[in-house]
C-alpha positions in Angstrom: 108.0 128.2 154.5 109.4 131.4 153.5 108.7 133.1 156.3 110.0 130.3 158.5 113.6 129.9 157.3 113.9 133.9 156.9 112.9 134.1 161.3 115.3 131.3 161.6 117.7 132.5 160.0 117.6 136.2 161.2 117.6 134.1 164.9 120.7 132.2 163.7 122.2 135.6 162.1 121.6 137.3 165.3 122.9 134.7 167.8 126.5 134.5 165.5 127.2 138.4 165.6 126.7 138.1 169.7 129.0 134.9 169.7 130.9 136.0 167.4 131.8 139.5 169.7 131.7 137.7 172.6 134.1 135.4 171.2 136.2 138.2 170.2 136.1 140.6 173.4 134.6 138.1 176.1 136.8 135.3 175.7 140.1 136.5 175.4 143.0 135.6 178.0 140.4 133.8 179.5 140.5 130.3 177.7 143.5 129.2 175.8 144.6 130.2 172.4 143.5 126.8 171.0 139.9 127.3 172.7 139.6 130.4 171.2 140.4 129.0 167.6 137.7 126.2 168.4 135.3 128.8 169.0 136.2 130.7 165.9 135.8 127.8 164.1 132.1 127.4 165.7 131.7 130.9 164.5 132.5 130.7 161.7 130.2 127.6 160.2 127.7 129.0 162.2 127.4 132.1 159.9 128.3 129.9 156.7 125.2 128.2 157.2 123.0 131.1 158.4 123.8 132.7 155.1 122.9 129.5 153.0 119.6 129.4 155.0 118.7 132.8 153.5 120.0 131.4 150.2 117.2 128.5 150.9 114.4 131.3 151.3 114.9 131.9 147.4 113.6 128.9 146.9 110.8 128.6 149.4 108.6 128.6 146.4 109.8 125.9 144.9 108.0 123.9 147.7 110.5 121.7 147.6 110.9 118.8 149.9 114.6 118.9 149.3 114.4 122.4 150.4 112.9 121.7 153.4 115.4 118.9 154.5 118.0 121.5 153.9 116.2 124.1 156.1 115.9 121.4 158.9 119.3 119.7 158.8 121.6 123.5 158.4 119.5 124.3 161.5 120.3 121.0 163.0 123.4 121.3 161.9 124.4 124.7 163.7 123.3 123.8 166.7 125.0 120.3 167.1 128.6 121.2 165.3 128.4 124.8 166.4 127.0 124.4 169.5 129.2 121.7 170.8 132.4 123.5 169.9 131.2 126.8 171.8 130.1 124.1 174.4 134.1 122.2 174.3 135.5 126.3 174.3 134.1 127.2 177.6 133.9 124.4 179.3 136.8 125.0 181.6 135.6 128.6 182.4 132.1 126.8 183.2 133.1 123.5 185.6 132.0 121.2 183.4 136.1 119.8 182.1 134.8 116.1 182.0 132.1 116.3 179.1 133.4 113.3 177.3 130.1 113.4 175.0 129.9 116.2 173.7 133.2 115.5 171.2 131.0 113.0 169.2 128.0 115.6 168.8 130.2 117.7 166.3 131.0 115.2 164.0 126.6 114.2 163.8 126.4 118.2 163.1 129.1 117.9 160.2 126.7 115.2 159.1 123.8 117.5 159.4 125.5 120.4 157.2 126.5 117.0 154.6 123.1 116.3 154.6 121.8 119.7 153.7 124.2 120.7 151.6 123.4 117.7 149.2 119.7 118.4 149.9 119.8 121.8 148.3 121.9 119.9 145.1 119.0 117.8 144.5 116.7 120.9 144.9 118.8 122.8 142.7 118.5 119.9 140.2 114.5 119.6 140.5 114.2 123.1 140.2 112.1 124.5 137.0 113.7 127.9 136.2 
């Protein structure tokens, strides 16, 4: 499992820097100053929880099932809350202003990170040093 949480979260890693700029030099005076904050915000938890998914790889050999719902629900996670605020950011600039459903997927990926941050407690707990 190793393996598997260190390629997702090199994937993760990578995908935030190239937001992250694109954010940064892409995005400005194009969408509003609020927007841009959204997608900063988006950024931002999106690299929180790529760095605690390499902190999860340190305990890949616990094989612990805690760790694994951890793994799975930061993943989730990123892609629900961070992906729906980069999704409510651009929306303007891509035609799509009357996405009423995508405001309730960001709250289910605040869930996700709850989820896995209380996963990796219970791991932590369980773990033999």
């Amino acid at each position: 499992m190793n393996k598997q949480i260190i390629l997702m979260a090199s994937f993760f890693g990578l995908l935030a820097v190239i937001l992250g700029a694109f954010g940064a030099h892409g995005l400005e005076g194009k969408i509003s100053d609020k927007q841009l904050e959204t997608w900063e915000t988006a950024n931002q938890y999106h690299f929180y929880h790529t760095l605690a998914l390499l902190f999860l790889s340190t305990f890949s050999r616990a094989k612990s099932q805690s760790i694994k719902v951890s793994f799975i629900f930061f993943s989730i996670g990123i892609v629900l809350f961070s992906g729906s605020l980069y999704l409510l950011s651009v929306r303007n600039l891509l035609g799509i202003e009357n996405i009423a459903m995508i405001g309730p997927i960001t709250p289910l990926g605040g869930v996700c990170f709850i989820i896995g941050w209380v996963a990796l407690f219970i791991a932590a707990i369980k773990h033999r040093a």
